[in-house]
Backbone bond lengths (Angstrom), bond angles and torsions (degrees), N, CA, C in turn:
res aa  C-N    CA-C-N  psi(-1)  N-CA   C-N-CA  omega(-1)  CA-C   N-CA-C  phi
1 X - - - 1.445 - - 1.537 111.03 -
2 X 1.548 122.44 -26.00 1.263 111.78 165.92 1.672 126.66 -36.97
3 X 1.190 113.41 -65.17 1.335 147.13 -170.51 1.544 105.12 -39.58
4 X 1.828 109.58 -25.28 1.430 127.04 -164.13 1.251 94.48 -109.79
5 X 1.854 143.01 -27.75 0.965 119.37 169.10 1.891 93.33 150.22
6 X 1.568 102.47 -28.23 1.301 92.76 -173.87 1.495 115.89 -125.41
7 X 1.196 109.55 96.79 1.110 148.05 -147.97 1.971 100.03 -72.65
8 X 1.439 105.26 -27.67 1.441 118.25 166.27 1.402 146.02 -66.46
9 X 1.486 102.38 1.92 1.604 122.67 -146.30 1.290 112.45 -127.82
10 X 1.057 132.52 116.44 1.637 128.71 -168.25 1.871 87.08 -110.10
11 X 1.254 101.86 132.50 1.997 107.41 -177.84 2.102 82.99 -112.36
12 X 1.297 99.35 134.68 1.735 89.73 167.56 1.995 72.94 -144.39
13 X 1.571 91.16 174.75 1.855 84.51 -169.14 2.040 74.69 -119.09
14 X 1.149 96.50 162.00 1.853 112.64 166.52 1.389 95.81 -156.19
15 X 1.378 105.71 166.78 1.578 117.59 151.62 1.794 109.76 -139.08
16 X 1.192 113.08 155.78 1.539 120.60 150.42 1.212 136.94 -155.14
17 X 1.228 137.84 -164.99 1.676 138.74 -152.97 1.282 92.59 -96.97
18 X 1.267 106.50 144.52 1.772 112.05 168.10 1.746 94.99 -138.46
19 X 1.429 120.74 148.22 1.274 116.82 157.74 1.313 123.44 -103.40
20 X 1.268 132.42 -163.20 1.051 130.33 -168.36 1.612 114.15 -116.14
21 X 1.757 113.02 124.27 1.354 132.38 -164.81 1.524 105.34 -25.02
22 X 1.218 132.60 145.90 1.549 130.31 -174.89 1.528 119.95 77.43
23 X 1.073 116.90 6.63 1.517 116.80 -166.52 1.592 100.37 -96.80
24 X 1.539 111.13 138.80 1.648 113.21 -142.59 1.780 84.21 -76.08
25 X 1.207 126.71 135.34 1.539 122.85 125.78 1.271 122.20 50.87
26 X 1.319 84.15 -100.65 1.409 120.17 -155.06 1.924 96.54 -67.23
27 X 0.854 144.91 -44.42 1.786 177.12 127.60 1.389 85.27 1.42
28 X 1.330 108.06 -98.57 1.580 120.70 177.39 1.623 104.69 -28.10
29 X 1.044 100.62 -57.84 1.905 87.89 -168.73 1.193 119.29 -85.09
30 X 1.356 129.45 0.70 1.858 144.04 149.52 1.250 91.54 -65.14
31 X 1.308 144.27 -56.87 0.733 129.58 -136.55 1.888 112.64 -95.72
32 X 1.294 101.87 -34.92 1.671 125.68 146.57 1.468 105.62 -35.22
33 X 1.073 101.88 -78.49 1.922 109.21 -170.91 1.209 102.79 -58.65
34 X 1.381 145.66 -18.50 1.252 129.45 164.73 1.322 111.79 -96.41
35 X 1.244 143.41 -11.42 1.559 115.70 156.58 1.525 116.13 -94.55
36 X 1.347 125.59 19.27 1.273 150.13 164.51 1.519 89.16 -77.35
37 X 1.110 127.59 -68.82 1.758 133.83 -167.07 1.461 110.52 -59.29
38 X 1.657 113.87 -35.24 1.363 100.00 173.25 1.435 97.30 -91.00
39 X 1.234 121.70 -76.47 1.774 105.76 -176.34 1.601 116.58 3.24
40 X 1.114 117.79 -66.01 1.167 117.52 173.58 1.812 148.49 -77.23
41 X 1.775 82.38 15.47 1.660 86.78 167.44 1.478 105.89 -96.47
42 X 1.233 109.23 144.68 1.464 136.61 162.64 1.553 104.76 -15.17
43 X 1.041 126.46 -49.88 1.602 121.67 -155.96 1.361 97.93 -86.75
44 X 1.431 115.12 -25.94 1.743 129.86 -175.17 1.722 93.59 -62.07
45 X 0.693 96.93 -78.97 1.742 100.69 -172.17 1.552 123.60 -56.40
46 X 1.604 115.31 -31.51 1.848 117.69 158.01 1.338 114.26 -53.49
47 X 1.863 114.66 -34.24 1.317 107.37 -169.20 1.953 109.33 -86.93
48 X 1.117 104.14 -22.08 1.508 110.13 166.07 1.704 112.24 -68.08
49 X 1.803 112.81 -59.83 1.100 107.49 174.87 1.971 122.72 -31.07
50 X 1.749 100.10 -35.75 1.780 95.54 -158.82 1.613 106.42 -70.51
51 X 1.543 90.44 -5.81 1.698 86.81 176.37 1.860 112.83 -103.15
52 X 0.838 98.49 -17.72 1.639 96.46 154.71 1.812 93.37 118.43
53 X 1.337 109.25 16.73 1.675 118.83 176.49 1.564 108.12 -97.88
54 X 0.791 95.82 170.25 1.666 121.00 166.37 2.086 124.63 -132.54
55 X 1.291 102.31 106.49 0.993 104.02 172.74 1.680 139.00 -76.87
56 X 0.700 111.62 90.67 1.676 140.68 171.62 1.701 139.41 -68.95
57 X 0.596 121.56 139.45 1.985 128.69 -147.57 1.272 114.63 -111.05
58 X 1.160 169.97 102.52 1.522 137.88 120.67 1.740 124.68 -10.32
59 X 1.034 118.19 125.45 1.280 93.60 167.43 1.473 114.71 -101.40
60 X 0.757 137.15 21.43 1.826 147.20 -174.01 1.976 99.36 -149.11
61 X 0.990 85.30 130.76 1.413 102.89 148.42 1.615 144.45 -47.79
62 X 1.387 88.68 -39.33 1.710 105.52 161.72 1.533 110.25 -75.40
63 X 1.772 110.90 -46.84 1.499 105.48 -178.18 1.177 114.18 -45.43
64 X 1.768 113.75 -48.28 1.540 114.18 165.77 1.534 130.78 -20.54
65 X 1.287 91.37 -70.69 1.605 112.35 174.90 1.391 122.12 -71.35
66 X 1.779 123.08 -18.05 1.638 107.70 161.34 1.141 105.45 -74.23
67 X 1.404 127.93 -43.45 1.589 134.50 -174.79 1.754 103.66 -46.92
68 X 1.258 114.87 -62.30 1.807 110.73 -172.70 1.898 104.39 -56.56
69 X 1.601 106.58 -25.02 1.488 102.03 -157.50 1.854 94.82 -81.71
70 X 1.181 117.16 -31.76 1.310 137.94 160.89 1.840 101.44 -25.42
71 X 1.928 81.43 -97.59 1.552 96.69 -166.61 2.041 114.72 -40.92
72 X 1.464 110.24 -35.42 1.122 113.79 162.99 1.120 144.30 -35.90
73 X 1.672 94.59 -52.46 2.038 106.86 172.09 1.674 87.22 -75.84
74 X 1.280 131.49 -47.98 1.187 123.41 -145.38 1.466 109.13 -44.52
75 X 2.017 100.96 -50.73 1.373 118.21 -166.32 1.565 111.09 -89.05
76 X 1.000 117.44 -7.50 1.424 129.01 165.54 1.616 108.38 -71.31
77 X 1.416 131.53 -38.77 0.994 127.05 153.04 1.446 129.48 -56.11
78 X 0.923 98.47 -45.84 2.036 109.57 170.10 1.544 110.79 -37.14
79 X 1.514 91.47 -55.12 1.908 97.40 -160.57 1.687 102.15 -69.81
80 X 1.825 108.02 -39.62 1.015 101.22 170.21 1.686 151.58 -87.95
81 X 1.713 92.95 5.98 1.322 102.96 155.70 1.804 120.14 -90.94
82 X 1.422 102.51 -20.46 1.033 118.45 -173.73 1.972 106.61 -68.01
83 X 1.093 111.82 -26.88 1.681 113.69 -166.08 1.200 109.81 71.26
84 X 1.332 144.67 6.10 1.010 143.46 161.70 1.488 105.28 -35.96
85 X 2.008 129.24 148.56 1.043 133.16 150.46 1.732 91.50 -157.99
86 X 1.907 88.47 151.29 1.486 98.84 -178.72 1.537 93.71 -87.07
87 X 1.516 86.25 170.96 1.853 114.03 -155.22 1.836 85.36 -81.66
């Protein structure tokens, strides 16, 4: 992001699971702890490594959600230091 002007901004790309609003608890966090269990086998992370990533975890559910609330303001600042507006 330097190169573009903002010299402040680290861009790294991730993705992860979200469910859908109302979904009990208990569901959500079985369901957490099990892609926590694969995330973390060996073959999970060689097959990320061959692309030149690293696969990486939350371990809480909330961490999830400070992390997105994070990247949000982060990139919400971007667009709006940036002057960016859609057409």
């Amino acid at each position: 992001m330097a190169e573009a002007g903002f010299p402040d901004h680290v861009v790294n790309s991730w993705f992860g699971f979200v469910v859908q609003a109302g979904t009990p608890a208990d569901m959500a966090k079985r369901l957490h702890g099990e892609l926590i269990k694969a995330i973390r086998q060996p073959s999970y992370g060689q097959n990320f490594a061959a692309f030149g990533a690293v696969a990486t975890a939350n371990d809480t559910i909330e961490e999830f959600g400070q992390f997105v609330a994070s990247e949000s303001k982060k990139f919400g600042a971007l667009v709006r230091d940036s002057g960016m507006k859609l057409p």
